[in-house]
N, C-alpha and C positions, 0 to 999 in steps of 0.2 A: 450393460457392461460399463464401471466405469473409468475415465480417464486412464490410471493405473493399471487395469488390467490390458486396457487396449497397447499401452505400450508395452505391456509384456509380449502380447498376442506379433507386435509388428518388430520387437529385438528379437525374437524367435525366428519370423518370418527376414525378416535380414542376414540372419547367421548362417540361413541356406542357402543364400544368396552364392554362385560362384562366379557371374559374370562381371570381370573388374566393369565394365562398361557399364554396365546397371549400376554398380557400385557409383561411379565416377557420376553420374546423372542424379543422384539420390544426393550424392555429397553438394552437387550445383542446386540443387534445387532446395536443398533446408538452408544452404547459405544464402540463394535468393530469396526465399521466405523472411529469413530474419532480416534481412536487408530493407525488403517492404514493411515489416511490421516495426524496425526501428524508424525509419521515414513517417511512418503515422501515428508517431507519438511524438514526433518534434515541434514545437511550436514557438514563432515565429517572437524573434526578443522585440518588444516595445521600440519606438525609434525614440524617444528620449531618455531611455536606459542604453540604448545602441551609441548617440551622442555621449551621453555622460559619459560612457565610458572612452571613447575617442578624446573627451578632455582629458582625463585620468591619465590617459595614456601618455598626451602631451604634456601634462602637467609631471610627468615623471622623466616625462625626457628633456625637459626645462632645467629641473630639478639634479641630474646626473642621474637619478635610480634606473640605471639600463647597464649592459654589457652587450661586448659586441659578439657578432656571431661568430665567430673564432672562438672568444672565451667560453662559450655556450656548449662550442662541439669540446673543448680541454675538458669543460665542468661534466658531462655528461662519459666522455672516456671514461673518467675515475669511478665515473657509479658502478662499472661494471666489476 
């Protein structure tokens, strides 16, 4: 069987599902999966691209290029 069919076979098997509690444990447990399997595809940034980038940062804040955190929360209001 494959991949495809098997998630037919367990959307099927879930639609009969009437236990919110099973429900509720099925929903913790695919968000913990993905939790774990986004964790093991992270990998670890270089420490002199991690520094360069803390000059960058400084160098923008040197520089004026920042806004304060006020203006940040005003700027992000209007997005909505």
């Amino acid at each position: 069987m494959n991949i495809q069919a098997r998630k037919l076979v367990l959307i099927e098997e879930f639609l009969r599902i009437s236990d919110e509690s099973l429900i509720a444990k099925l929903e913790s447990f695919i968000k913990q999966e993905k939790k774990i399997s986004h964790e093991r595809n992270l990998k670890p940034m270089p420490l002199n691209e991690f520094h360069e980038m803390i000059g960058q940062a400084k160098r923008d804040c040197e520089e004026g290029r920042v806004i304060s955190h006020h203006e940040l929360k005003k700027k992000v209001k209007s997005w909505k």
